[in-house]
C-alpha positions as a Python dict, from the first residue, in 0.01 Angstrom:
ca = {
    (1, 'X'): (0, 0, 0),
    (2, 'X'): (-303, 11, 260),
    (3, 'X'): (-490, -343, 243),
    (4, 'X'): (-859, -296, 228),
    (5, 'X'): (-1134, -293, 531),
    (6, 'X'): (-1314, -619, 458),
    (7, 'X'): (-1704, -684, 501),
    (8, 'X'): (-1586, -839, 862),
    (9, 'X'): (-1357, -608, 1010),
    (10, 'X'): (-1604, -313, 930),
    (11, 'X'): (-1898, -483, 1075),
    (12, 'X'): (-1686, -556, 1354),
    (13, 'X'): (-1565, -236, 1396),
    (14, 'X'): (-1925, -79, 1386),
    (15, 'X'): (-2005, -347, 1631),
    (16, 'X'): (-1770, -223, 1891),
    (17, 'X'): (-1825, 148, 1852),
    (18, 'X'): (-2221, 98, 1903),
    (19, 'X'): (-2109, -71, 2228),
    (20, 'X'): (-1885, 231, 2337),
    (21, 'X'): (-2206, 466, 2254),
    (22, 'X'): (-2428, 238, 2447),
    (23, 'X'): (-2184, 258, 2741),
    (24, 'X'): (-2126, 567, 2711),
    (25, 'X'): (-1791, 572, 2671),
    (26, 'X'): (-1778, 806, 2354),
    (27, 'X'): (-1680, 1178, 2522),
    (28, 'X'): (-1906, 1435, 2313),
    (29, 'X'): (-1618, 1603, 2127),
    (30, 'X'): (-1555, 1251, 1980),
    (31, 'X'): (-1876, 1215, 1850),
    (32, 'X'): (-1852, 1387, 1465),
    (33, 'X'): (-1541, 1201, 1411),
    (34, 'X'): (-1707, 879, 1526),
    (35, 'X'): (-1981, 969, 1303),
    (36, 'X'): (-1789, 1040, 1023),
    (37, 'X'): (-1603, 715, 1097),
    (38, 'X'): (-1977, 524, 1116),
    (39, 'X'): (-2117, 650, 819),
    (40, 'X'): (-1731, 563, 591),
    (41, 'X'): (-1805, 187, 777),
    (42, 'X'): (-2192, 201, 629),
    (43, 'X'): (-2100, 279, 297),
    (44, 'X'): (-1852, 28, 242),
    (45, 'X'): (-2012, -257, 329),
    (46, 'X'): (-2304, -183, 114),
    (47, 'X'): (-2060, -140, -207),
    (48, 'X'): (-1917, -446, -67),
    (49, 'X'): (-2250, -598, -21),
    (50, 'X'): (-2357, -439, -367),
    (51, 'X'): (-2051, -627, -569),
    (52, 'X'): (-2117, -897, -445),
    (53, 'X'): (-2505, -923, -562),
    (54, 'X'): (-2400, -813, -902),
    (55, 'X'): (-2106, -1074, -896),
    (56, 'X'): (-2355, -1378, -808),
    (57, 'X'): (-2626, -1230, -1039),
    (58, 'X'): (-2412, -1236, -1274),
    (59, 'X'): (-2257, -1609, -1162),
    (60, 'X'): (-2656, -1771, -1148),
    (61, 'X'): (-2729, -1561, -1548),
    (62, 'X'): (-2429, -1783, -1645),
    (63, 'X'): (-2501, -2097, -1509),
    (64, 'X'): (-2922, -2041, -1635),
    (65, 'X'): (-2733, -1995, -2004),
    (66, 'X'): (-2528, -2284, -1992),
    (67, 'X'): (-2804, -2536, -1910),
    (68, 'X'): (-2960, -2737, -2122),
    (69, 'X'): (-3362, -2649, -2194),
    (70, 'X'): (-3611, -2878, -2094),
}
């Protein structure tokens, strides 16, 4: 079973292949697959990013709930 790309290693990832296009070290017949690659990287960490909103949302609605009024 594959382990999943965390937040880190994606941002990382994305991190390093912006320095390869900045040095120009990305030949041109690499490009759509690096693109490709890019725009899978993008999308996970904002359903990562997304979770995790709805996850502390959710966390800060339970602890408003549980207080006591004033």
């Amino acid at each position: 079973m594959k382990k999943q790309m965390t937040y880190g290693e994606a941002l990382a990832e994305m991190e390093e292949i912006l320095k390869k296009i900045e040095n120009q070290e990305l030949d041109v017949d690499d490009l759509s697959k690096t693109v490709d690659r890019v725009s899978y990287l993008l999308k996970l960490c904002k359903d990562k990013l997304r979770k995790t909103e709805t996850e502390v949302e959710k966390i800060l609605n339970e602890m408003n709930e549980k207080s006591p009024s004033e």
